[in-house]
N, C-alpha and C positions, 0 to 999 in steps of 0.2 A: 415725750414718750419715755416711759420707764425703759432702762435697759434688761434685756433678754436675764433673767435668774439661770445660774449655773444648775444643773443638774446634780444633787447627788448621788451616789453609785449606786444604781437598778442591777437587777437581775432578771434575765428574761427567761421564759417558761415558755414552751408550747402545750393547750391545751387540745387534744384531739377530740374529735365531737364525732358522737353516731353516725352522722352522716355520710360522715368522712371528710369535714371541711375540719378546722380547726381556727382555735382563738389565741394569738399572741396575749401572755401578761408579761409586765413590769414588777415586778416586785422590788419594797424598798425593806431593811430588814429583817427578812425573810424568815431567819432564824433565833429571833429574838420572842419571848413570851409576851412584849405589849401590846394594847390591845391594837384591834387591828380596822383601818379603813380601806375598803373598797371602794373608787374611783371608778364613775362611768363619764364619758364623755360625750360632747354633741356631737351634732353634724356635721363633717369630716373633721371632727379634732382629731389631735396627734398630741405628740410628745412637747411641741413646740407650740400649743395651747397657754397662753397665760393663764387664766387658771387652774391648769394641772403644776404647772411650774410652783406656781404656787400654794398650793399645796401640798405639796412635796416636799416644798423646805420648810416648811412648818412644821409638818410630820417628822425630817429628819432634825429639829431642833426639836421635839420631843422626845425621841427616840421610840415611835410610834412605828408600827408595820402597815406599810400601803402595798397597796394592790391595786393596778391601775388596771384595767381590763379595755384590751383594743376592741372594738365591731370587729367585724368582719372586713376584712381587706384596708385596715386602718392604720397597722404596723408598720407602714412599709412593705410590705409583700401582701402577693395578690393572693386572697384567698384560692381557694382549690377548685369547688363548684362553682357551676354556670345559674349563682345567686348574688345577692347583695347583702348589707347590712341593712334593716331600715327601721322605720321607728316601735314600731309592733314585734320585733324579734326578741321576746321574753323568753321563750326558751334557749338562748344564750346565757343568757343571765342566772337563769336557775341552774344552768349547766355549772356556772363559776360558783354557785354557793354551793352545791353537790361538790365539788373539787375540794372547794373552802372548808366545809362542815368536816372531812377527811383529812383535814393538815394539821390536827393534834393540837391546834393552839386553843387553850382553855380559857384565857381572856376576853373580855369584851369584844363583839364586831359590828361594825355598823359601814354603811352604806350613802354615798351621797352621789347624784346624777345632776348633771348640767343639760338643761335645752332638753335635746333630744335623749340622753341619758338619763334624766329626769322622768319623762314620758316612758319607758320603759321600765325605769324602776318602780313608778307609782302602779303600770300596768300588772307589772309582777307579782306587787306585794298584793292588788286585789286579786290576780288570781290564784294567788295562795288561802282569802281568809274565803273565796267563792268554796275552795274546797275542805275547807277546815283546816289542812295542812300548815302553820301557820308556820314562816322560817326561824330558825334560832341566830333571829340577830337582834341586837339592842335596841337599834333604833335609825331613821333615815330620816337623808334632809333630800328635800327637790327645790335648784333653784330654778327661774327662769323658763317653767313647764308648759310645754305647747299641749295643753289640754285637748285641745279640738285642733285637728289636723287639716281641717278641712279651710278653719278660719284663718290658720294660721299660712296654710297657701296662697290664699286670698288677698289675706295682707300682705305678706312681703312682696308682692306688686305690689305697693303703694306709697306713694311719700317716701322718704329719706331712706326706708328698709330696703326698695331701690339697689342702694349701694351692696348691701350686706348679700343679695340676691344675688345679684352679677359675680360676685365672688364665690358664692357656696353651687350656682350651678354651673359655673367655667368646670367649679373643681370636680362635682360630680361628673358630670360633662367628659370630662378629660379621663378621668378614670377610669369610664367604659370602654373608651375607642383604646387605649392601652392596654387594658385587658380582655379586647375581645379582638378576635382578628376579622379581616374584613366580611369573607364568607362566613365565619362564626355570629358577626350582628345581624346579618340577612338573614341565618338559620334560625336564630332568636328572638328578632324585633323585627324581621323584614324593614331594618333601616342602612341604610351607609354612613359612614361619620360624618358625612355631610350632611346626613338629615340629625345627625345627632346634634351638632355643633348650631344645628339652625334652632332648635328648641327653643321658645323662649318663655319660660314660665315654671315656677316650679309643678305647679296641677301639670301641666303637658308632660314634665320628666316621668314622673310620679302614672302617670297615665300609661306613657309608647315606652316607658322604660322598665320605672321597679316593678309594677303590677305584673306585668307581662313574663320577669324575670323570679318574680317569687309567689306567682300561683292567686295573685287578685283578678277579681273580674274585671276591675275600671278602679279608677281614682277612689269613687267614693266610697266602692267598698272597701277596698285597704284606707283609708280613715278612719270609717265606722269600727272599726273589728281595731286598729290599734291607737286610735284616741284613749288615754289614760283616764277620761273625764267619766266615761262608764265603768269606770272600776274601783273610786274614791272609796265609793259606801262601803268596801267591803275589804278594805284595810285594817289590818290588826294587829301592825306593828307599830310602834311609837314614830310618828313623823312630821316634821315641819314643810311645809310648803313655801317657801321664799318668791313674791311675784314684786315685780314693779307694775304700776300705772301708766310708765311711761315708756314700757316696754316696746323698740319700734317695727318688732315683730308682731306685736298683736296688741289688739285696743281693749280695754278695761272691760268690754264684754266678755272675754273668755275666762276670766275670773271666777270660778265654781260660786256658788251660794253655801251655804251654811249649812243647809239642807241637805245640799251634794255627798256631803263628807260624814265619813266612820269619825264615832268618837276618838278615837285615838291620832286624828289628823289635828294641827297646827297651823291655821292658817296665818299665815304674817305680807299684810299688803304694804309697799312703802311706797310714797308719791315720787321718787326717784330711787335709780338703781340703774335703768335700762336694760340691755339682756345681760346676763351673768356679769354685772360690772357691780353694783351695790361698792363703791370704793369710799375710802374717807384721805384725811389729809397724806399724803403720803411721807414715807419715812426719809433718811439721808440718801436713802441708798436707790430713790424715785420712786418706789411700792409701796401700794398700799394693802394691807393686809384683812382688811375689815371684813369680806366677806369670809375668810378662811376662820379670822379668828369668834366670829358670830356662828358657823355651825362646830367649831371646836368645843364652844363655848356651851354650845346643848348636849355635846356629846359627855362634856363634862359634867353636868345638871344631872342626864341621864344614870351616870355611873354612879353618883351619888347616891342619888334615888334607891339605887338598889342595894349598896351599902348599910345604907337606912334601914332598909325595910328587911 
């Protein structure tokens, strides 16, 4: 295993939101005119995600400006409201380019989401072209994209994903019962941490948990309404789509069609990657850099482009 990438020096932001909850950013040269990426991350990444790490130092041997944008309750500290972060909360998102489109930097910006950040950013960017509204940014990569929410609950029961479950719902899991107190889950979920800790599935969390906490009726409909798969066609921003085959979150059916997708999407399938891993041989230093440097590398295409033209 590659050893942990040093961080280098962020800035943190608080961003206050309508509601009155608010979004922790990271920001990496802040005050500098290059262009700029926005990092969104999966489900329950942090600061200690490898590939935020890595990206990060990429960006700072560019001398690029990142913007890492936390979910909700993802910094380290518990968000404010009695809500969640979950995969359909685009209006976050639009909140940080409204911030972003205000910060005076006249350079290039562009956008790339992991997983569940992924699914959010593809959601957004359709319902920006549903409104005609379209955002002023360059261009977006999705790796790793849980198109269908519903399949993608499915599967990770299943086979080897198994593993990766156990771990992302201990952590969800944990994060409730810490930031809710005990009369507070009863008030909410009519559950006790014991019936939270007994859950076992993500549809179940998703079910007695997020729906219930952020205004869905049942599981399915909080899938229907933030699956990114109904919002492809109506993309009109420049973007890549990064999926494996062998993704062991979800099987090669969730893979949109052809048909699916706005002109201006990218599809790119490779017969390995697994979820956000696409890595190649790695360097002295254990890392490998291949996925960072494959959506650098469009970002790069893209700037050209416009140079060009």
């Amino acid at each position: 295993m590659a050893p942990k990438l040093p961080l280098p020096k962020l800035k943190r932001e608080r961003l206050e939101l309508d509601d009155g909850d608010f979004l922790d950013l990271d920001w990496l040269n802040k005050e500098t005119d290059a262009p700029t990426l926005v990092l969104l991350h999966g489900l329950e990444g942090n600061i200690d995600s490898p590939y935020l790490r890595r990206m990060l130092n990429q960006l700072a041997e560019r001398g690029w400006r990142g913007l890492l944008v936390y979910w909700r309750g993802c910094s380290g500290a518990d968000n404010r409201l009695d809500v969640t972060y979950h995969a359909g909360r685009s209006e976050d998102l639009a909140k940080v380019f409204e911030h972003l489109s205000h910060n005076g930097n006249k350079a290039p910006t562009f956008m790339v989401g992991y997983s569940m950040g992924a699914n959010i950013l593809l959601k957004w960017l359709g319902e920006q072209g549903l409104t005609q509204q379209l955002p002023d940014i360059d261009a977006a990569f999705a790796v790793s994209t849980p198109f269908d929410l519903a399949l993608c609950a499915d599967s990770i029961d299943k086979g080897f994903s198994k593993i990766y479950k156990h771990y992302l719902l201990g952590s969800l899991k944990k994060k409730i019962i810490n930031k809710f107190s005990s009369e507070k889950l009863l008030k909410l979920l009519n559950l006790t941490a014991k019936d939270i800790l007994l859950i076992s599935s993500m549809r179940e969390f998703d079910e007695r948990v997020s729906c219930k906490l952020n205004g869905f009726k049942n599981a399915d409909d909080y899938y229907r309404k933030s699956s990114s798969k109904y919002f492809l066609k109506h993309i009109g921003v420049p973007t890549v789509i990064l999926h494996a085959e062998d993704d062991p979150f979800m099987s090669p059916s969730i893979i949109p069609h052809e048909d699916e997708l706005s002109e201006y999407l990218e599809l790119r399938i490779s017969q390995y990657g697994g979820h956000v891993g696409f890595v190649a041989e790695p360097d002295k230093s254990g890392n490998s850099f291949f996925l960072e440097q494959s959506i650098l590398e469009y970002f790069d295409g893209t700037m050209q482009q416009v140079e060009i033209a």
